[in-house]
C-alpha positions in Angstrom: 6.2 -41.8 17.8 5.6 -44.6 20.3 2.1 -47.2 19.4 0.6 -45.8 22.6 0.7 -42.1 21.1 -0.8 -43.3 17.7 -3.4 -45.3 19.3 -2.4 -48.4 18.0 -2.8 -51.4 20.8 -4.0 -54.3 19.2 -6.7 -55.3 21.8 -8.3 -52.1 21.1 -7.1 -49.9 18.2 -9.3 -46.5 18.8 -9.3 -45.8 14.4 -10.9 -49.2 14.1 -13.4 -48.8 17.3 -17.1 -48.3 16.2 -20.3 -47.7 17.9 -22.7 -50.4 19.1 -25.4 -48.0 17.7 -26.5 -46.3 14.3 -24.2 -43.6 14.4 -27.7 -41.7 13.1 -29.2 -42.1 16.0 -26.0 -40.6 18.2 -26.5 -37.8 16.2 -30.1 -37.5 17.0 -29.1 -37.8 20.7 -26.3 -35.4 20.8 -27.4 -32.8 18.8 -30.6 -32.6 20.7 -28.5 -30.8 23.6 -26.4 -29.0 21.2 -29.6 -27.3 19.5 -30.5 -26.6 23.1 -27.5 -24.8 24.1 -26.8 -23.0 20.9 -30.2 -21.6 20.6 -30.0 -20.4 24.1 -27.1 -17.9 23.0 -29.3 -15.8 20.7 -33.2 -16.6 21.9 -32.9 -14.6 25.1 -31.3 -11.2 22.8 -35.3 -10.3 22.0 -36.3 -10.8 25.5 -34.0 -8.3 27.4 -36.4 -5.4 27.4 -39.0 -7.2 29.0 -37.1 -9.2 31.2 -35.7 -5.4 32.3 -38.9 -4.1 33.0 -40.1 -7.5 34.7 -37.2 -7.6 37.2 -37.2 -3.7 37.8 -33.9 -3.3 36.4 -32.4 -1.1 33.4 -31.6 -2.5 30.1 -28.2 -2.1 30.5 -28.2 -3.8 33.9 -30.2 -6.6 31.9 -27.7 -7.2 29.4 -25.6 -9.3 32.1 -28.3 -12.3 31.3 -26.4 -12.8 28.2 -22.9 -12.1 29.2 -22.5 -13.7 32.4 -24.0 -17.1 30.2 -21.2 -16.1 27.6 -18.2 -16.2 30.1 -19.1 -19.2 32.0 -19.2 -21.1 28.3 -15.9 -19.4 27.3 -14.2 -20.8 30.5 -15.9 -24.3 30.0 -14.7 -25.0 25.9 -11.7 -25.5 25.8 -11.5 -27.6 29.0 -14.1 -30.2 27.8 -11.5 -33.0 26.6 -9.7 -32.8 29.5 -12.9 -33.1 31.5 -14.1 -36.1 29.5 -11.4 -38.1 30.2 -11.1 -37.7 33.7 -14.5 -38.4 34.3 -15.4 -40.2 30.9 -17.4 -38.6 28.2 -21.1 -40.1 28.7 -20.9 -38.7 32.3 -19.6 -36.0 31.4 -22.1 -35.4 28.6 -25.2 -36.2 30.9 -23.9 -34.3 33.6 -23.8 -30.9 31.6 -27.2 -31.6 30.2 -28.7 -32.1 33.9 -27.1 -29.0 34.9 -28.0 -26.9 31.6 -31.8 -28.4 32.0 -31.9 -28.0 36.2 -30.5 -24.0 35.4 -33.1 -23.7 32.4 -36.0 -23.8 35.2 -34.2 -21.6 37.5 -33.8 -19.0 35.0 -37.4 -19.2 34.4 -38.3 -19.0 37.8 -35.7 -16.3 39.0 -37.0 -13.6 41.3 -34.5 -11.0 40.9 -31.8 -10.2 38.4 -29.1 -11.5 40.9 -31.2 -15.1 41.0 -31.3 -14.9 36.9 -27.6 -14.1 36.5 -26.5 -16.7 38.6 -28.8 -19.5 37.3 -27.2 -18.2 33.6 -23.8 -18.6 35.2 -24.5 -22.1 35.8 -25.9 -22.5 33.0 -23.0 -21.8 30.7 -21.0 -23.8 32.9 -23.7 -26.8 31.8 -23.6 -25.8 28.5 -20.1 -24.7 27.2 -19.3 -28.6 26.6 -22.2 -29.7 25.0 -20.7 -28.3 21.2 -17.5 -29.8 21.4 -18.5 -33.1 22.8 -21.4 -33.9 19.9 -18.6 -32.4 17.4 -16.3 -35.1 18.7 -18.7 -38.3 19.0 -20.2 -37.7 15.5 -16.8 -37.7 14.4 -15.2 -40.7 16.0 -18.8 -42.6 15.7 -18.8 -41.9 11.3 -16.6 -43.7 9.6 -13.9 -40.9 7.7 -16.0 -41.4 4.3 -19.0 -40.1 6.1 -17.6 -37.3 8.4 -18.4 -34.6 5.9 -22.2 -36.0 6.3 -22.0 -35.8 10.3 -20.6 -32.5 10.2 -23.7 -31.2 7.7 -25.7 -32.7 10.6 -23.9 -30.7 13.1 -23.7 -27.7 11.2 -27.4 -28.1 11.2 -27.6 -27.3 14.9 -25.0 -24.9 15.0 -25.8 -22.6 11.9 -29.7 -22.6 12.0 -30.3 -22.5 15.7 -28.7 -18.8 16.4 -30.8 -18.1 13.3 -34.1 -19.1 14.7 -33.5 -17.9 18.0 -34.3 -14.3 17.9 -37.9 -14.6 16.1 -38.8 -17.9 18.5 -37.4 -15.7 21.7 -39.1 -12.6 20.0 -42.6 -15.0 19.2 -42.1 -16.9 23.0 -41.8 -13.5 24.9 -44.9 -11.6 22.8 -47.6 -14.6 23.0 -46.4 -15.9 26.4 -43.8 -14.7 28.6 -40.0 -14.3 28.9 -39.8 -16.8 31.6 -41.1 -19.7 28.6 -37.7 -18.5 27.0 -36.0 -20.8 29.3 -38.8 -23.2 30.7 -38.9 -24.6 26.4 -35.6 -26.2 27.3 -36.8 -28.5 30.0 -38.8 -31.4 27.8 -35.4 -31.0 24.9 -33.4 -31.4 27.9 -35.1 -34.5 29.3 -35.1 -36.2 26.0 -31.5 -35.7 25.3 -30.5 -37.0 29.1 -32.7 -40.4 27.9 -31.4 -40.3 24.6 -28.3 -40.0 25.3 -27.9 -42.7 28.6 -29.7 -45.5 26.2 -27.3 -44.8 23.1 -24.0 -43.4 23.4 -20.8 -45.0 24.6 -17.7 -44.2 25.5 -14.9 -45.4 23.0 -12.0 -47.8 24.4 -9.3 -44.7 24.6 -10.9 -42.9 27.0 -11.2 -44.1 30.8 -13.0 -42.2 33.1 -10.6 -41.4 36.1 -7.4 -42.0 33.5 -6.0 -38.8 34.5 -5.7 -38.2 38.3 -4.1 -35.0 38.3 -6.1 -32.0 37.8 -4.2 -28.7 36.5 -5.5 -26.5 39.3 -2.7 -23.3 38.0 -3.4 -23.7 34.4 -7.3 -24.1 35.2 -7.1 -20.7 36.9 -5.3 -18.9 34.5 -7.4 -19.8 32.2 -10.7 -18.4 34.1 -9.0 -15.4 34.5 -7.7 -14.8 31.3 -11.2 -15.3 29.3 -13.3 -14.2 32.1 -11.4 -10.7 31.9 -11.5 -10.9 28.1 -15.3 -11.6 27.6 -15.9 -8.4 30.2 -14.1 -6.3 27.9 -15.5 -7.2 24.9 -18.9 -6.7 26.6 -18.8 -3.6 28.1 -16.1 -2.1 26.8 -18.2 0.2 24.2 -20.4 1.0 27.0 -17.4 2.9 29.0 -15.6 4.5 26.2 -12.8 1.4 25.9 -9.4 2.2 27.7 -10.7 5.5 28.8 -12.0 3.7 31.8 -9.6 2.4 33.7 -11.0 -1.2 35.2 -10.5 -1.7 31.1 -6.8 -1.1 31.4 -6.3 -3.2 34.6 -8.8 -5.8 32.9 -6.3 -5.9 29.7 -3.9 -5.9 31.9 -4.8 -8.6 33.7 -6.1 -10.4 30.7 -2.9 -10.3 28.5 -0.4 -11.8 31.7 -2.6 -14.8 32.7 -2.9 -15.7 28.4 1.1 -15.7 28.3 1.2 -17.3 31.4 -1.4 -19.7 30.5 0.2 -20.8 27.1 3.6 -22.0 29.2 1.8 -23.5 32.0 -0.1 -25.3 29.5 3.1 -26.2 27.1 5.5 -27.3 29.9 2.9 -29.2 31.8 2.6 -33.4 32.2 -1.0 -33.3 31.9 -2.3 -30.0 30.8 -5.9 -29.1 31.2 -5.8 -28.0 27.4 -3.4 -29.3 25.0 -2.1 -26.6 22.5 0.0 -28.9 21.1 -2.1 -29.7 18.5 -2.2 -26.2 17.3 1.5 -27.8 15.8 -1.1 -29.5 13.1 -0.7 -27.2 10.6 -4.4 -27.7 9.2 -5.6 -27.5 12.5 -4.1 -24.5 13.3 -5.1 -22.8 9.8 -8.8 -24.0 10.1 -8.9 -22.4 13.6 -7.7 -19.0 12.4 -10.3 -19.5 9.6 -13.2 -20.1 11.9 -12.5 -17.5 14.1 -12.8 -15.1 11.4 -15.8 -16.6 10.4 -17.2 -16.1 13.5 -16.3 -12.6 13.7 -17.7 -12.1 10.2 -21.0 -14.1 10.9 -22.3 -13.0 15.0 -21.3 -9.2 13.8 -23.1 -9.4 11.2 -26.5 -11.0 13.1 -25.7 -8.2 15.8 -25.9 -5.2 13.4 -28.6 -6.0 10.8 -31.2 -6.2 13.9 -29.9 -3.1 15.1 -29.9 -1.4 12.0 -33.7 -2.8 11.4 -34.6 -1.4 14.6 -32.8 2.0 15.4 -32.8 3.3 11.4 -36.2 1.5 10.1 -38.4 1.5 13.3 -38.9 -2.2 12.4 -40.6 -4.2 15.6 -38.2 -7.2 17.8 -40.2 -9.3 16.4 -40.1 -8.2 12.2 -36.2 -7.8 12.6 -35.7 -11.3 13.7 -37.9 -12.4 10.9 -36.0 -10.8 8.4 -32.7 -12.3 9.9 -34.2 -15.9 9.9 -34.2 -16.7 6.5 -30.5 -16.8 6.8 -31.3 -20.7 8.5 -33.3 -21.2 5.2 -29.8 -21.1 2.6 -27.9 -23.0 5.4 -30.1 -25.8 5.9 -30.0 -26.3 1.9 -26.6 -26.0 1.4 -25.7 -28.2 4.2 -27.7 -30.7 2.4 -26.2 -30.0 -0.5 -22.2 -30.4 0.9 -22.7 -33.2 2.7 -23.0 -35.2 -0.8 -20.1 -33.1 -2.3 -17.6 -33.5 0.6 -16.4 -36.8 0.1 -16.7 -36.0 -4.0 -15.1 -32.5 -4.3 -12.2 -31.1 -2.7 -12.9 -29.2 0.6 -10.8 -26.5 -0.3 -12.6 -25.8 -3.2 -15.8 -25.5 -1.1 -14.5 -23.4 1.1 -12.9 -20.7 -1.3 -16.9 -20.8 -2.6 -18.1 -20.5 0.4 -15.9 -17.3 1.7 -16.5 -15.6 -1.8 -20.5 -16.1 -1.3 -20.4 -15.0 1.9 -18.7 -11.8 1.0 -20.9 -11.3 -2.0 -23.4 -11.4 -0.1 -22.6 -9.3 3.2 -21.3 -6.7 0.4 -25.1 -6.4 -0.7 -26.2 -5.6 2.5 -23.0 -2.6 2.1 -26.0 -1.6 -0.4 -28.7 -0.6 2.2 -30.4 3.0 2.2 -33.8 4.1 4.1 -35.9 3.5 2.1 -35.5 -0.5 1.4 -37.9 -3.2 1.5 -37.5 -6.2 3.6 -36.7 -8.2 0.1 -33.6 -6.0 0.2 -32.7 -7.7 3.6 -34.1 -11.4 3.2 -32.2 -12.0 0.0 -28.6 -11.2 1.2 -29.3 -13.0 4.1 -30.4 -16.4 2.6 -27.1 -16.3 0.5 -25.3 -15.4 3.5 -26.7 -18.7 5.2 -26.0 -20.7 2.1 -22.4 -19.7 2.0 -22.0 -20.9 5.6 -22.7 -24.4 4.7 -19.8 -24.5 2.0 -17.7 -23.1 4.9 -18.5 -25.0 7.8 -18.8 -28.5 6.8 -15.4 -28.7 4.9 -13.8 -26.1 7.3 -14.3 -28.4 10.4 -13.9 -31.8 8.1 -10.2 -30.4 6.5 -9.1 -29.0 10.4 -10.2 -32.2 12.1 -9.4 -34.6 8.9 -5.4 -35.0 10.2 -5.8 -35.5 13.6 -6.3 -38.7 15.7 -9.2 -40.0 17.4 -8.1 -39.1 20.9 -7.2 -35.9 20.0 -10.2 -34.7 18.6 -11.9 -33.9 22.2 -9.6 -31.2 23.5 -9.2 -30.2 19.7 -13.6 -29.6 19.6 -13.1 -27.5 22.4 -10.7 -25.1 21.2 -12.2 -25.1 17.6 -15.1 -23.8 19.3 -13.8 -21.2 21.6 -11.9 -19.5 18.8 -15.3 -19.4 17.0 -16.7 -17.6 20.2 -13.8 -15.5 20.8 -14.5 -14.7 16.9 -17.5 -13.8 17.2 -17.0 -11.5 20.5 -14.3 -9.9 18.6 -16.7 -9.3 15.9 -19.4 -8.2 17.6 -17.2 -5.4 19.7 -15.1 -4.3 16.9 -18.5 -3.8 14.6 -20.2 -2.0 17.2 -17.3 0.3 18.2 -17.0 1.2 14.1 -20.8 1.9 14.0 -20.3 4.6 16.9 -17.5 6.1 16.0 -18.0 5.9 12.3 -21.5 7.5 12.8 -20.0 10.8 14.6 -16.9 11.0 11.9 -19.8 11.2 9.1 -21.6 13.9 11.1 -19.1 15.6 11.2 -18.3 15.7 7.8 -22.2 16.2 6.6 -22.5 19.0 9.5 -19.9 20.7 7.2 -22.2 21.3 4.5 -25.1 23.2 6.4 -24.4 26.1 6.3 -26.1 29.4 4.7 -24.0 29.2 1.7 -25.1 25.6 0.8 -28.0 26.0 -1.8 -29.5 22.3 -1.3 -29.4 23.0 2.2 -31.1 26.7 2.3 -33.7 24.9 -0.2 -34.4 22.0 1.6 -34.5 24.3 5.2 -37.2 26.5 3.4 -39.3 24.1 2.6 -39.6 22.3 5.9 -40.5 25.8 6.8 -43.5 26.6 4.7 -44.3 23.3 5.7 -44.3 23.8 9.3 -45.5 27.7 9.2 -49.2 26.7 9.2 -49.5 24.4 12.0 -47.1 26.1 14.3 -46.2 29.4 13.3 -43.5 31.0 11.2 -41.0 31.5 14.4 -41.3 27.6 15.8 -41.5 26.7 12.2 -37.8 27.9 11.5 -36.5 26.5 15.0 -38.2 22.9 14.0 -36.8 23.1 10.6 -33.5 22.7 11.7 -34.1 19.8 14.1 -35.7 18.3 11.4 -32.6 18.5 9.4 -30.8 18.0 12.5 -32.3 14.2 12.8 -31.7 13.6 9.1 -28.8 14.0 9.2 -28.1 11.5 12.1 -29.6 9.0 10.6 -28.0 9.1 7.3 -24.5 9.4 8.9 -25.6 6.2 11.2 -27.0 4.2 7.9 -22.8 5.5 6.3 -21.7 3.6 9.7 -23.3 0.6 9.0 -22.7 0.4 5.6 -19.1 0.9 6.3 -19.3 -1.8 9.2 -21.2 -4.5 6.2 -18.3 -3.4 3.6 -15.2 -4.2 5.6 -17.0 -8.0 6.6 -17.1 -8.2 2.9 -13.8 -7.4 3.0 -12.5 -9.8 5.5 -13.8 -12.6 4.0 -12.2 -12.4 0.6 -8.6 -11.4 2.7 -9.3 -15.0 4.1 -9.1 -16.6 0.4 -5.3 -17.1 -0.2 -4.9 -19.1 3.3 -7.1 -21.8 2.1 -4.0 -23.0 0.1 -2.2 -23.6 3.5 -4.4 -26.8 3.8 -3.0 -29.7 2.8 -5.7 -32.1 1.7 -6.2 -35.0 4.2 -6.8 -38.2 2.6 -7.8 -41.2 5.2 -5.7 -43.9 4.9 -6.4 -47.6 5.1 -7.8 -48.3 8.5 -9.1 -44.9 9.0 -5.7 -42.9 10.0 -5.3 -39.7 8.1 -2.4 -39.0 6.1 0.1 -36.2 7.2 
């Protein structure tokens, strides 16, 4: 391997480069955006209905303000180290935040859903970068002793602020309006642009304008490919999955530009994403892991609010409150790794981290009607406490082996297999809830009938009940609705216990491949051992 691919030239050797700043007060300045644009994923959810009824549209037709921000990102990811070297990374960085603020307002003034989807387009374009970048300059600005502390601090943002979202979009939309949703980003947003122009650099191995050729084909594909992907997984429940047939030509479509993608991008001089350092073997095992973290931890956050809601009759607001504490267990475990990391072995964390987490999404496999919110809060603060003793040491072990300049394009697809994870997740839970719920109504409708005795006794007594306020004959018709909605909701609450069980599931399956690591041990001068 030639000096030039290491990063080795003496007059600037990117391991030993270090920031002109406090690498703590980079942080501050990067993660300022990234809290931004993370929390904008989840803090509109709450807001849809009155945002519907606002721009005279259904709620169906409303749910394109959060996937039309969700494929723009997609598209955006994994191209962000290419972008950041060919028009260096502190432009590149202020750039999207500009755009993500100037879109903010627009989506807060929009005057039509057409107007708000567009400006949420724009948007994720603005935002999709802002994750991997800050994931890459707090790692290249920490020396390797202290990465496992930078990624606690990034972690922070990432973890807690799709926690917080749905009860401050919930709060926001209830005391003020849904258009103050999007205006709260405008002050962050101004901050971060100052913060970031008076303290972060660019480091000596990347040149703004250092690549002159721009992958137009592979840059295509890949808009194609994920733009297709993230329609299916959004509406694909909604039309009844390959039944409909713009699903088939969508997969279709999907599956030719991926394959075509991955050898336009492999044969390529200068590739708009570099998969080549999926041949990392950590790398490529700590993105597998995190995707299925993300599958485990958005489905999850999708179906307990449902489940509050539709099964409980809790409020928006209530159900995001009982999903919140979650932010509480991360925030003190991430406190708690980053002290460990450099201390304990990351694998170790990690295999505590996966078992937690599927102790603690098995307890919420425990839920019946009749539970307090106690029952809900508690498996969800041990849920958040098990992602800090996955993330942190996931990202530091996947990251820990590769070279400075690598770790840009490498950000950017850690994070859209996280997303892709998580849209998986979120599809595949809500399809088992659906069709789960009708296979155990089927099987409960089985047992009313007139030769059931707990069924004839419980019919009766609705009866009597009902005989005196609306007559014996509507009494007996009523009766059976009665029993008829009952038994909805207990096959529904057997779906989503199902749904919770098999996440449990998952996540101890995803044990044994933590011994596929190998453990990454800087060496002098800050270059990982291989």
């Amino acid at each position: 391997m030639s000096d030039r691919e290491l990063g080795s030239h003496p007059a600037a050797d990117p391991q030993e480069w270090r920031p002109s700043h406090n690498p703590w007060i980079i942080a501050g300045s990067v993660m300022l955006a990234t809290f931004m644009e993370v929390l904008d994923t989840s803090v509109a959810n709450v807001a849809l209905p009155h945002i519907a009824g606002n721009l005279s549209v259904t709620t169906e037709e409303a749910t394109w303000v959060l996937t039309s921000y969700l494929i723009s990102n997609a598209i955006i990811l994994p191209a962000s180290g290419w972008l950041s070297s060919f028009f260096g990374r502190k432009r590149f960085l202020m750039t999207c935040v500009v755009i993500f603020t100037l879109s903010s307002f627009v989506c807060g003034a929009a005057l039509s859903l057409g107007m708000l989807v567009f400006a949420r387009v724009v948007q994720g374009v603005g935002g999709g970068a802002l994750q991997p970048i800050a994931q890459s300059v707090l790692l290249e600005s920490f020396p390797p002793a202290k990465r496992g502390v930078a990624m606690a601090v990034f972690g922070m943002g990432v973890v807690v602020a799709p926690i917080i979202g749905p009860t401050l979009g919930g709060w926001v939309t209830d005391n003020y309006s849904w258009r103050w949703v999007f205006y709260i980003n405008l002050p962050v947003g101004v901050l971060a642009i100052l913060m970031t122009q008076a303290f972060v650099e660019d480091p000596p191995y990347i040149k703004a304008g250092a690549r002159r050729t721009i992958d137009y084909l592979g840059f295509g594909l890949m808009t194609l490919w994920l733009g297709t992907l993230q329609l299916i997984f959004d509406k694909g429940q909604q039309e009844d999955w390959f039944a409909a047939v713009w699903i088939r030509w969508f997969a279709v479509i999907s599956c030719a530009c991926m394959v075509a993608f991955i050898i336009r991008e492999l044969r390529a001089r200068e590739p708009i994403v570099d998969l080549r350092v999926f041949a990392n073997r950590n790398f490529a095992v700590g993105t597998f892991l995190m995707t299925i973290v993300g599958a485990v931890l958005y489905s999850t956050m999708a179906s307990l609010p449902l489940f509050l809601q539709t099964l409980l009759g809790y409020p928006a607001k209530e159900s995001g409150m009982a999903v919140s504490p979650r932010g509480l267990g991360a925030m003190v475990s991430l406190n708690i790794v980053g002290r460990l990391i450099g201390r304990i072995d990351s694998r170790f964390l990690i295999v505590v981290g996966l078992a937690i987490l599927g102790v603690s999404t098995f307890l919420l496999g425990n839920v019946n009607l009749e539970i307090a919110m106690d029952s809900v809060v508690w498996p969800n603060i041990i849920s958040g406490f098990a992602m800090g003793f996955i993330f942190v040491p996931l990202t530091t072990l996947s990251m820990g082996t590769l070279r400075n300049e690598q770790m840009g394009n490498a950000a950017g697809l850690y994070n859209l297999m996280r997303n892709i994870g998580g849209s998986v997740g979120i599809s595949v839970a809500t399809t088992m809830i659906f069709r789960s719920g009708q296979m155990h109504q089927a099987t409960l409708v089985s047992h009313l009938t007139p030769y059931d005795p707990a069924f004839q006794q419980r019919l009766h007594a609705i009866q009597e009940g009902l005989s005196s306020q609306v007559g014996p004959l509507a009494a007996a018709q009523q009766a059976y609705a009665v029993i008829y909605g009952i038994l909805v909701r207990q096959a529904r609450l057997m779906a989503f216990v199902d749904s919770f069980r098999w996440l449990a599931l998952m996540c101890l399956l995803c044990l044994p491949l933590v011994l596929l690591f190998k453990k990454s041990k800087p060496r002098a001068g800050g270059v990982p051992a291989r």
